[in-house]
C-alpha positions as CSV (number, residue, x, y, z in Angstrom):
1,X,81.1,125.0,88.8
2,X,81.6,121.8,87.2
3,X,78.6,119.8,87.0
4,X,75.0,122.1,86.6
5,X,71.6,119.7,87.5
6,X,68.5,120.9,86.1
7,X,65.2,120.5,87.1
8,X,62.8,117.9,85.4
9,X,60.6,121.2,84.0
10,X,64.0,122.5,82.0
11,X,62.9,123.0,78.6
12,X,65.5,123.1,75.4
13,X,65.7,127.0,75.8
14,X,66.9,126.8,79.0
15,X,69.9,124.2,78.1
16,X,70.8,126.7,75.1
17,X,70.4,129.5,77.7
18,X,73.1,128.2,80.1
19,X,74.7,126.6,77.4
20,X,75.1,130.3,75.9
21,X,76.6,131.7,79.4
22,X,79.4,129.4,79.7
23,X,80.3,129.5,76.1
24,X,80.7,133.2,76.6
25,X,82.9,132.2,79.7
26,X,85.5,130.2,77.0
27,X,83.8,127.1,78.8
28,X,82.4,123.9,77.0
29,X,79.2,121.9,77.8
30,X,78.6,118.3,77.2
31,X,74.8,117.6,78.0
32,X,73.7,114.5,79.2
33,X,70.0,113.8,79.3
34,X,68.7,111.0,82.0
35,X,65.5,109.9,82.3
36,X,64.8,112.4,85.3
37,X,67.0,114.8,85.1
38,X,69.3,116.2,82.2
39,X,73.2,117.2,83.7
40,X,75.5,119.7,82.0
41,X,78.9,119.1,82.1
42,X,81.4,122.3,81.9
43,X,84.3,121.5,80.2
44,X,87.6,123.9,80.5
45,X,89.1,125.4,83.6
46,X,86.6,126.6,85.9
47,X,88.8,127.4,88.1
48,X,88.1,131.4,87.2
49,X,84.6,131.3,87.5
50,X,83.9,133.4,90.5
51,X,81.2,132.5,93.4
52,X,79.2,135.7,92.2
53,X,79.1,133.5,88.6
54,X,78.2,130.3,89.7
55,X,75.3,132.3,91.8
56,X,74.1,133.5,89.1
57,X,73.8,130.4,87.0
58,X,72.0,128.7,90.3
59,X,70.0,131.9,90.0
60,X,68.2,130.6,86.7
61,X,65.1,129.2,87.5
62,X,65.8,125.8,85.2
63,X,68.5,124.9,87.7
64,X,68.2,122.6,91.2
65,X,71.6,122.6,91.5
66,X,75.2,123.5,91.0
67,X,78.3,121.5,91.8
68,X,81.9,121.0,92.0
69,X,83.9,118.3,91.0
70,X,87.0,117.9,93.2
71,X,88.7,115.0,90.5
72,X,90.2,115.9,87.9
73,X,88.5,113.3,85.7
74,X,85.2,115.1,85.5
75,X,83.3,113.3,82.8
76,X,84.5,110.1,83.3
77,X,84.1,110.6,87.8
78,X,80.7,108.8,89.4
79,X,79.9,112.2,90.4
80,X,79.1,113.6,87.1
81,X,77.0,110.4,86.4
82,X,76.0,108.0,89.1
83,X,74.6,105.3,86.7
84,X,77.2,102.5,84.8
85,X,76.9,103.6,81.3
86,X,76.1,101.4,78.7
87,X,77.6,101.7,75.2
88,X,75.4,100.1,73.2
89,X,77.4,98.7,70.1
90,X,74.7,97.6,67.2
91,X,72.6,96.5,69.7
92,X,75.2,94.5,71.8
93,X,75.5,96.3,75.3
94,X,78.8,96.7,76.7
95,X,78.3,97.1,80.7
96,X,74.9,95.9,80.7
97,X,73.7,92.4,82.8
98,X,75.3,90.6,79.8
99,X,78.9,89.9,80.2
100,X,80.8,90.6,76.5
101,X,83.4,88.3,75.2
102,X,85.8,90.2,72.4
103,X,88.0,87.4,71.0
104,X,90.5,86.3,68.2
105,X,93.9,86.4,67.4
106,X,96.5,88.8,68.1
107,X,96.8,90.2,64.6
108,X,95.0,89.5,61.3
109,X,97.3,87.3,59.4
110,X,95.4,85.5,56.6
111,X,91.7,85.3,55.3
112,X,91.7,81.5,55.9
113,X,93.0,81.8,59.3
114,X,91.0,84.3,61.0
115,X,87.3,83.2,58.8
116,X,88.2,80.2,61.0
117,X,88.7,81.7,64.2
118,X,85.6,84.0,63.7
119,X,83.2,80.8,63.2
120,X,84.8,78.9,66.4
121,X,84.9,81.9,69.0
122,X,81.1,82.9,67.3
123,X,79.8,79.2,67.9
124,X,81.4,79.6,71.4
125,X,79.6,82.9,72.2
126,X,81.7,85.5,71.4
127,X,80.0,88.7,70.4
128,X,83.2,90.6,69.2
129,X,86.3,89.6,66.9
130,X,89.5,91.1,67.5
131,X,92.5,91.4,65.0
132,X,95.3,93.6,64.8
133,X,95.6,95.1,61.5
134,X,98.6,97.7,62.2
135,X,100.2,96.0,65.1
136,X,102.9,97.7,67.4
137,X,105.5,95.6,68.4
138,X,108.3,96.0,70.7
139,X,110.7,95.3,67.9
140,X,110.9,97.0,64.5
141,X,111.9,93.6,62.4
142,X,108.8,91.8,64.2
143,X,105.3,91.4,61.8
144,X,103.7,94.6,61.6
145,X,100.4,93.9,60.7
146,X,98.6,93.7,57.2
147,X,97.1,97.1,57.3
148,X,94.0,98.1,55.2
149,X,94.1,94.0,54.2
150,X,94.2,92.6,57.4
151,X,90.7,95.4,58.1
152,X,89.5,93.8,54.9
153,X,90.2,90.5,55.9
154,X,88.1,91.3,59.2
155,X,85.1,93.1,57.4
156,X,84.7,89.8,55.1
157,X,84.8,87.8,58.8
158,X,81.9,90.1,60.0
159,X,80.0,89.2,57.2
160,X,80.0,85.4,57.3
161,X,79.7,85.2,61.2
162,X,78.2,88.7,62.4
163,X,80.9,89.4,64.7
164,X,81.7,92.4,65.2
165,X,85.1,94.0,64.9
166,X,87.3,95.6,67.5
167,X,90.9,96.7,66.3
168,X,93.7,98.9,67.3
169,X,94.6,102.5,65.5
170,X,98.2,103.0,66.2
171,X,98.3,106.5,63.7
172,X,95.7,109.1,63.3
173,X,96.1,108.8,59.5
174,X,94.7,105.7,60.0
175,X,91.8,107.0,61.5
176,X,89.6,107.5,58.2
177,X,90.0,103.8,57.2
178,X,89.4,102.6,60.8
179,X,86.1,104.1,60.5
180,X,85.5,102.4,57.5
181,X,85.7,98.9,59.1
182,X,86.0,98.7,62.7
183,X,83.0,98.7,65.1
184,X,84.8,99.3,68.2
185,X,88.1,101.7,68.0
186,X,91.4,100.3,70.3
187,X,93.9,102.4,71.4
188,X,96.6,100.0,72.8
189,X,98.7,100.7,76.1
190,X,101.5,102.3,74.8
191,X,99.7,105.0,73.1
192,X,97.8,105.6,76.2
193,X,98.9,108.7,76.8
194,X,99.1,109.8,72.9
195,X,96.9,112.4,73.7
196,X,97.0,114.2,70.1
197,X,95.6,110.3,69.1
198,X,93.0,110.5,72.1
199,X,91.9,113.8,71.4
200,X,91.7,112.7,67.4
201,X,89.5,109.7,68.4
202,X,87.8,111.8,70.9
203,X,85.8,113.8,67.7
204,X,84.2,110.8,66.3
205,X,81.2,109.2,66.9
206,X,82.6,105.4,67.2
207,X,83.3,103.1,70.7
208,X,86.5,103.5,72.0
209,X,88.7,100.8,73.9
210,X,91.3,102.5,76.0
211,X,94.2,100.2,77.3
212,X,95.5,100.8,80.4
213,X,98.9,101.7,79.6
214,X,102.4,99.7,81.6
215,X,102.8,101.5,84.0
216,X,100.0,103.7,84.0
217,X,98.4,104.2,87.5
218,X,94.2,104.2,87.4
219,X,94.2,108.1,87.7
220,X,96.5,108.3,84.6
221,X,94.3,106.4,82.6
222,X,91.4,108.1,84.0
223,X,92.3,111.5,82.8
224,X,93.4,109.6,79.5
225,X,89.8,108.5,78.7
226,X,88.9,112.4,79.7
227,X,91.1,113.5,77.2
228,X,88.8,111.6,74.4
229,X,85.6,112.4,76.1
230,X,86.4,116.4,76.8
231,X,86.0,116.2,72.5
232,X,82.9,114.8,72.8
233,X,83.1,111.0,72.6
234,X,82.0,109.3,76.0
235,X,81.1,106.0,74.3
236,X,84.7,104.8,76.4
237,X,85.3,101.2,77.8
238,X,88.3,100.8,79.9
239,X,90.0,97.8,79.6
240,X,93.2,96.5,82.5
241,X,95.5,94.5,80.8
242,X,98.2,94.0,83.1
243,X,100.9,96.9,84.4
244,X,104.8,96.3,84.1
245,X,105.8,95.4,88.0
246,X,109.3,93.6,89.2
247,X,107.8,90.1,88.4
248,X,109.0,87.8,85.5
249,X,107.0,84.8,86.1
250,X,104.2,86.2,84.0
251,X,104.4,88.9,81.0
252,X,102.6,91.6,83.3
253,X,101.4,91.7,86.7
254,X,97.2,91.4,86.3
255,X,95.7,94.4,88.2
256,X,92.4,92.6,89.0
257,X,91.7,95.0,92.1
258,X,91.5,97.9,89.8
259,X,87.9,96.5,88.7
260,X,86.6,97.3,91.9
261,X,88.0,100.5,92.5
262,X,86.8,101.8,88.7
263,X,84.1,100.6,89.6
264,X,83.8,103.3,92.6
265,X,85.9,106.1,90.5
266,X,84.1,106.0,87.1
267,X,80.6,105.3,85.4
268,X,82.6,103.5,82.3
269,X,82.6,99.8,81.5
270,X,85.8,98.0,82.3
271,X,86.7,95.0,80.9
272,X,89.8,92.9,81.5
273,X,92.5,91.1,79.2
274,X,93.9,88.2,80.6
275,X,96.1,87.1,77.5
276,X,97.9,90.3,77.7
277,X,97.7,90.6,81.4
278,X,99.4,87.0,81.9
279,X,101.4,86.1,79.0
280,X,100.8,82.5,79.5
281,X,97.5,80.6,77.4
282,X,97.4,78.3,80.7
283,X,97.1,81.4,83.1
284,X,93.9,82.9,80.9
285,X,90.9,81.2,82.3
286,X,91.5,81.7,85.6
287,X,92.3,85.1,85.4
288,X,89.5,85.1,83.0
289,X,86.9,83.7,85.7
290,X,88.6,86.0,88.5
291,X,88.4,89.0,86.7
292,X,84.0,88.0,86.2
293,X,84.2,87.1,89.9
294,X,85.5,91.0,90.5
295,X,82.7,92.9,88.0
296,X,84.2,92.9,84.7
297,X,81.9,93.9,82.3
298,X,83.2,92.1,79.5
299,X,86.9,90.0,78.5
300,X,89.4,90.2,75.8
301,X,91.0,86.6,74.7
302,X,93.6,85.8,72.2
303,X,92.6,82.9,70.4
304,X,94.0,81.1,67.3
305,X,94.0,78.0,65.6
306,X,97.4,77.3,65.5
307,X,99.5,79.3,68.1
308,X,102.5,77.6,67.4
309,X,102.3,79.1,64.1
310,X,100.9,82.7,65.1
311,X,102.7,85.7,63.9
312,X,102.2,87.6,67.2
313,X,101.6,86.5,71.0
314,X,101.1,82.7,70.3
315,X,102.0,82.1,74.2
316,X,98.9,83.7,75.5
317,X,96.5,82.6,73.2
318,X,94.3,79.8,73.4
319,X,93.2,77.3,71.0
320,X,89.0,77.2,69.4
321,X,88.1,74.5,72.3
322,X,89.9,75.6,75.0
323,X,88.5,78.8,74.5
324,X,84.6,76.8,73.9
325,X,85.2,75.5,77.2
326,X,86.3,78.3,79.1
327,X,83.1,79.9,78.0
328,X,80.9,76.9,79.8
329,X,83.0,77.4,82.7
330,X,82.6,81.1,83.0
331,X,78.5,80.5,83.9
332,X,78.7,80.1,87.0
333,X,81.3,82.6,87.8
334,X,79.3,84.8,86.4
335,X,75.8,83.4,88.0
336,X,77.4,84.4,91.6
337,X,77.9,87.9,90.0
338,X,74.3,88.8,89.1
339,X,75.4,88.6,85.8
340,X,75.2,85.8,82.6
341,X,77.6,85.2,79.9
């Protein structure tokens, strides 16, 4: 018994009814309401309810039907919702028609820098700004990040363009300022499997980017985003950045074919990072078109004004009008796709 569907006549006393019998089970329900039929998802291990139990809940007269869910992703599975989910982000859809663009630079490193980066990428069509504030970096003598600073920096940015701001919690005592100024929460690949940190952003009621982590394989980062939506948060967007394989011509081997196959796996949004995912600024649009061509719901770009003179990942990121013109060039790719940019 892992997914209860109730009948279009189910009334608010019978979801507090059913809602009552599996609390007294130690079982969880997360309630999601369609627009013909409202689905209750059980949360816990229901591998002890009994036959004799689950008949009795298909016993109550609000209920067309009871299911189980073989996966052990059970929120984030197709089978517990069969619609793509849209997270709707002040009024900017994420895994809607509308293909969203999240760009900027790598981390926040000055206000002059990144008010500049916000106008171009804005002027270009962006709808997000991205900026590490607290960055984690392979090495402890690299640049760290501004902290609180660099999420000021980013607010004042959000003001002057209306972008809005996706950027990456790293420590859960973090978490309160996060809220403060971020729109969109991102928790980077190699915390992927933090799961205290999932299950922290998991009880807030805020976006949440989950990187697929280096060598993390789709079911992995499945039951990651399940870890933040069993607390209650399924406002999740998946996003493939590249997994660690043999091959050193580029930083990380570019999973584009696991697109298609969340696609088939999970009702989340996926988007797709090509700067991370290639290393190399002259690899990014056409990874960036290939990843539209395959159902991407949105992309994450690196782009700064200067990357000779970034702190952090100047390789992979791509300057204002190269960026401007990948953005033309992305029409048509994603035309052919049903979809606009």
């Amino acid at each position: 018994m892992d997914i209860i569907v109730l009948k279009p006549s189910a009334k608010d006393k019978d979801i507090k009814h059913i809602v009552k019998k599996l609390e007294n089970k130690g079982l969880k329900a997360n309630i999601s309401k369609g627009t013909e039929r409202t689905i209750i998802g059980v949360i816990g291990d229901t591998s002890k309810i009994t036959e004799d139990e689950v008949a009795s809940v298909r016993a109550i007269n609000a209920v067309e039907d009871v299911m189980r869910i073989i996966k052990p992703y059970k929120l984030a599975s197709r089978e517990f919702k069969k619609e793509a989910t849209i997270i709707d982000v002040e009024g900017i859809k994420i895994g809607g028609k509308k293909i969203q663009v999240i760009a900027g630079p790598c981390a926040v490193e000055s206000k002059t820098v990144v008010n500049k980066i916000a106008m171009e990428i804005r002027d270009a069509g962006a709808s997000f700004i991205r900026g590490g504030a607290f960055k984690p970096r392979t090495s402890p003598y690299s640049f760290q990040g501004l902290g609180e600073e660099g999420l000021r920096i980013l607010a004042r940015a959000k003001e002057i363009t209306g972008l809005l701001i996706v950027t990456e919690l790293m420590d859960h005592r973090d978490l309160d300022v996060m809220l403060k100024y971020s729109d969109i929460i991102q928790i980077g690949a190699r915390n992927m499997q933090n799961f205290s940190l999932l299950l922290e952003v998991g009880s807030i009621n805020k976006p949440v980017l989950l990187k697929r982590g280096l060598s993390a394989t789709i079911k992995e980062w499945l039951m990651a985003a399940e870890y933040i939506m069993s607390r209650g948060n399924l406002n999740v967007i998946l996003c493939e950045r590249g997994i660690r394989t043999f091959e050193t011509a580029t930083r990380n081997t570019l999973d584009l074919s696991a697109i298609p196959v969340l696609k088939e796996l999970t009702h989340l949004p996926v988007i797709v990072d090509p700067s991370h995912g290639t290393g190399k600024w002259n690899l990014v649009s056409p990874m960036a078109k290939a990843a539209v061509a395959a159902g991407a719901d949105g992309l994450l770009i690196e782009v700064h004004t200067n990357p000779e003179e970034a702190l952090s990942d100047g390789e992979q990121s791509l300057k204002p009008d190269v960026f401007a013109n990948l953005m033309k060039e992305l029409k048509p790719f994603a035309k052919a796709a049903g979809r606009e940019i």
